[in-house]
C-alpha positions, 0 to 999 in steps of 0.5 A, spaced: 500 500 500 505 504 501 508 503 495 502 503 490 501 511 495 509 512 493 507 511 485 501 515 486 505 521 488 509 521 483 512 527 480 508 528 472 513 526 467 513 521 461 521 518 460 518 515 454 516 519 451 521 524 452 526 519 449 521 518 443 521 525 442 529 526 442 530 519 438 526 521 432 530 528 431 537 523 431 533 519 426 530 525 422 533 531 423 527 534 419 523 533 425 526 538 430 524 544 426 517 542 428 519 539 436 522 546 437 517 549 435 513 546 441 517 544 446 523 547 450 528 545 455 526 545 461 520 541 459 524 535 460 524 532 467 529 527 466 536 531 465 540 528 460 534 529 456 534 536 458 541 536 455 540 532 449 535 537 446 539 543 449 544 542 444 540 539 439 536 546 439 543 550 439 545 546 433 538 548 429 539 555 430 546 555 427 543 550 422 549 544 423 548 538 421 544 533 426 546 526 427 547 522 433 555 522 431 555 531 430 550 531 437 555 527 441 561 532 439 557 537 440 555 535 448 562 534 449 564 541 447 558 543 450 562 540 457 555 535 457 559 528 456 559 522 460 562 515 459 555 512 458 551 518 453 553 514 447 550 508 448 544 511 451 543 516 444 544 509 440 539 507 445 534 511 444 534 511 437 533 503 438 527 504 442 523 510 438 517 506 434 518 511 428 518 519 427 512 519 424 508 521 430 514 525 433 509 531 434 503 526 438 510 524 443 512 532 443 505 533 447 506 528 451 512 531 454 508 539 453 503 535 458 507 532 463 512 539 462 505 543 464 502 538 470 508 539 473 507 547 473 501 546 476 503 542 482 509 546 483 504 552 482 499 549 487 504 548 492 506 555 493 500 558 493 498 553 498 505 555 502 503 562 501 495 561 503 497 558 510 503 562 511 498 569 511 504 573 509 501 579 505 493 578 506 489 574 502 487 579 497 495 580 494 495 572 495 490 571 491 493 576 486 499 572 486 496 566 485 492 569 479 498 571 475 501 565 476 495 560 474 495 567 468 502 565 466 501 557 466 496 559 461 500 563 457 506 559 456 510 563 460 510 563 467 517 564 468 519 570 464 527 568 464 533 570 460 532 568 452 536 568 446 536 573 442 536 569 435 529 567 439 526 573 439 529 575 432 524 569 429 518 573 433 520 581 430 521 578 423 514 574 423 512 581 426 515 584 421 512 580 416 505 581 418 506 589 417 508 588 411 502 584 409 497 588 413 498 593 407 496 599 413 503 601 413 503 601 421 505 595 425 499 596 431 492 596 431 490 602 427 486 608 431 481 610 426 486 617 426 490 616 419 495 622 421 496 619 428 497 612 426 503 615 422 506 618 428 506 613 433 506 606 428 498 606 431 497 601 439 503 596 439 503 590 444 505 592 450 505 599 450 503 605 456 499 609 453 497 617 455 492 621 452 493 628 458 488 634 457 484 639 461 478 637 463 473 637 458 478 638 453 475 631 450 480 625 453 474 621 454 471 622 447 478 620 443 480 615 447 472 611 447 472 613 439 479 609 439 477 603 443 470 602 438 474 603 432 479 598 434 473 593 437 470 593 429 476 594 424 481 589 429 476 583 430 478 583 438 476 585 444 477 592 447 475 592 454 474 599 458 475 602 464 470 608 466 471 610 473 468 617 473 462 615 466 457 611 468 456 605 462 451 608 460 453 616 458 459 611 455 453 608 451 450 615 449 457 618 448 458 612 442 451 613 439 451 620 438 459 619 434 457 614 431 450 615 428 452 624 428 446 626 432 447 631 436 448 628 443 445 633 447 438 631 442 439 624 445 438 625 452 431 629 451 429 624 447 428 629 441 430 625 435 427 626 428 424 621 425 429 621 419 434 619 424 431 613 427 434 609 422 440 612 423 439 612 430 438 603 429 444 603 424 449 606 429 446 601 435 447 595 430 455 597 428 456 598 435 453 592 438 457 588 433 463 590 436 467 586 441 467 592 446 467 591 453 465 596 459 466 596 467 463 602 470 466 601 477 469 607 481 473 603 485 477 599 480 484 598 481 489 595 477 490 589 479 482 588 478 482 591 472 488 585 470 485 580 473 479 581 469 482 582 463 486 575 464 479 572 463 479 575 455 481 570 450 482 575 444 484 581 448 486 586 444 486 592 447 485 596 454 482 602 455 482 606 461 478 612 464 482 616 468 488 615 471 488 620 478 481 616 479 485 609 479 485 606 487 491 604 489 493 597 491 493 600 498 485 602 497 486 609 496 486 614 490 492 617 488 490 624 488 487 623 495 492 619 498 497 624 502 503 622 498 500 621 492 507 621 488 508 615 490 500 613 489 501 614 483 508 612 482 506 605 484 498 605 479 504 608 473 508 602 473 503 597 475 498 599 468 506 599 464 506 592 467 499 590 466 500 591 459 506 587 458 504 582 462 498 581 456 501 584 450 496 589 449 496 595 448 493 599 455 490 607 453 489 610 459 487 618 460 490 623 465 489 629 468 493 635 467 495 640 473 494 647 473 501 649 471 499 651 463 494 655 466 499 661 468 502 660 462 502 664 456 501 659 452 497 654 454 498 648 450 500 642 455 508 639 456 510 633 460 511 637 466 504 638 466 501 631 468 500 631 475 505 627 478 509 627 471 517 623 473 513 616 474 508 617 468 513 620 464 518 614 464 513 609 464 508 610 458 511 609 451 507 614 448 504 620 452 499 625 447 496 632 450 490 634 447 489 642 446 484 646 443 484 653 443 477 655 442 477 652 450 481 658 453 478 663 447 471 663 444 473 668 439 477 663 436 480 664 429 481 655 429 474 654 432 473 645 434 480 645 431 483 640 436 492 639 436 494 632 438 501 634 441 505 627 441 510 629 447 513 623 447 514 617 443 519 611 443 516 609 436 518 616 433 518 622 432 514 628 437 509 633 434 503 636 433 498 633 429 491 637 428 484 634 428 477 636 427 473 635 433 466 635 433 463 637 440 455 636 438 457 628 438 463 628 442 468 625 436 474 626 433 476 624 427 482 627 421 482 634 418 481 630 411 474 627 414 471 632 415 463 630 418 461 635 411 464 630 406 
């Protein structure tokens, strides 16, 4: 009985197949361009198989020949040597049936590789749940993440070589180059400001800074709706001060051009009924998801979105109005550079930990009000050293019939790029329509 619990309890781990997978490579090397592309290493339990693939794999990335005989030499240089490797490699390619279903003996090991990691994981959340230390709400964040990464493939983010990362940018490359649009990310429905900033790439922070009322929430929901159509993926939104619903009437008004002040009273023609009902079926066709609760904080918003299977991107409405992990917000905390800091960097890590790209709006201070020229600068965004480092592009809106009503450039909107890893800075002009709350390019205007 002892024995049979003893095997019960065995770590997850299948030597055969693992032995099948590196004897059918040594019997075919056309094999390992397939094997490689579905297992590592470290998904091998046992460690002579673990320093067999290892150097199979290096000496495919370098295109040398593959057979026992240049593996053996190979593992000897490598310092992999022991006097009973040769006839273990003539062993396991005696003892694989055929090479033909390498891949179904390469999924065995995948399997086995990720049972593992489940346990491993169980076990420290489970040394973490009955230690108690951090509470039970950063345990749970925690083990959220890990179970996230497992599901990802990519619980550990460790060292990676760097002819590895090369195939990914040279298939991203190629993706550009047969998308036709000329920008590598997703497109935000802004022409001059997909060239400018290469549109929403993976991983990016992004800021759209303004005084209030300037009309950061109105670029950044028309980006998050144009995105949801044209993409094919998730955009999911984040609104701490706008109920779901002002959102809703916000994207009716854009996207069917009735004024949105009409919308609220009900005073709708009725030619604009139609209009009214095609712009209610484009919207709902998009994948566009919205949270309205005030009390988010980022760690929330990460966790819900690691649930999105096709997320594509996040949209978050606004900064100052986040919670900190601490339960509070960053301008009510007393050091709230340091509340703001931490909701920062925080929202730079969400967006790389999901690998998409993370719009958040933010309030600038008071400081462009004093000046002459009121157009915002970096220096602007409250607490702006940690915004400012974390984010990949920063944008700060400016209109100047918002100061001047006699403005010479009424509804004339500059979007200055004041920060951008991608490219260049610079102001780029925009026509904003404020009776329906949007923006789009000059070359499209509502008039044609």
């Amino acid at each position: 009985m002892a024995d049979e619990e003893l095997l019960a309890k065995q770590i997850p781990h299948s030597e055969e197949a693992e032995q099948a997978v590196l004897g059918s490579m040594l019997i075919d090397s056309r094999c390992v361009g397939d094997v490689v592309g579905v297992l590592k290493a470290g998904d091998f339990y046992s460690k002579i198989n673990n320093a067999i693939f290892e150097t199979v794999y290096s000496m495919f990335n370098f295109s040398h020949p593959i057979d026992p005989v240049t593996v053996l030499e190979q593992m000897r240089v490598g310092g992999h040597w022991q006097d009973e490797l040769p006839a273990y490699v003539r062993d396991l390619m005696l003892i694989t049936p055929t090479s033909a279903n390498v891949i179904e003996y390469a999924w065995i090991v995948k399997d086995k590789a990720l049972l593992r990691d489940i346990s491993d994981a169980g076990g420290e959340i489970s040394s973490m749940a009955i230690s108690g230390t951090g509470g039970a709400m950063n345990i749970l964040e925690a083990a959220e993440k890990r179970i996230y990464g497992l599901r990802q493939g990519r619980n550990r983010a460790g060292l990676e070589p760097i002819s590895k990362v090369l195939i990914g940018v040279y298939e991203q490359i190629a993706i550009a180059s047969k998308s036709g649009s000329g920008i590598p990310g997703l497109a935000t429905g802004l022409v001059d400001l997909d060239r400018a900033t290469m549109g929403l790439n993976n991983s990016d922070l992004i800021i759209i800074a303004s005084r209030p009322g300037v009309g950061k929430t109105s670029i950044a929901l028309n980006i998050a709706l144009h995105a949801a159509k044209t993409s094919g993926k998730t955009a999911a939104v984040f609104s701490l001060e706008m109920s779901r619903e002002q959102l809703a009437l916000r994207l009716l008004s854009s996207e069917s051009y009735i004024d949105g002040k009409r919308l609220q009273t009900g005073r709708v023609k009725q030619d604009e009924w139609r209009r009214l009902a095609d712009a209610a079926a484009s919207i709902s066709a998009a994948d566009l998801l919205i949270n309205d609760d005030p009390s988010l904080t980022v760690a929330d918003m990460n966790a819900q979105c690691r649930r999105l299977n096709n997320l594509g991107l996040v949209v978050i409405d606004y900064l100052q109005l986040i919670q900190s992990a601490s339960g509070t917000r960053g301008y009510q905390t007393e050091n709230r550079v340091q509340a703001v800091s931490e909701i920062s960097r925080t929202m730079k890590i969400m967006a790389k930990e999901l690998n998409v790209p993370v719009i958040c709006a933010a309030q600038l201070s008071r400081a462009n009000e004093i000046r002459k020229d009121k157009r915002p600068l970096l220096s602007d965004l409250r607490e702006s050293g940690a915004i400012e480092q974390d984010a990949d592009v920063v944008l700060g809106l400016y209109r100047d019939d918002y100061y001047n009503r006699e403005s010479e450039t009424p509804n004339i909107a500059e979007c200055l790029v004041l920060k951008n890893r991608r490219g260049e800075t610079g102001m780029i002009e925009l026509q904003f329509l404020p009776e329906y709350t949007t923006f789009s390019s000059l070359e499209r205007r509502h008039e044609e």
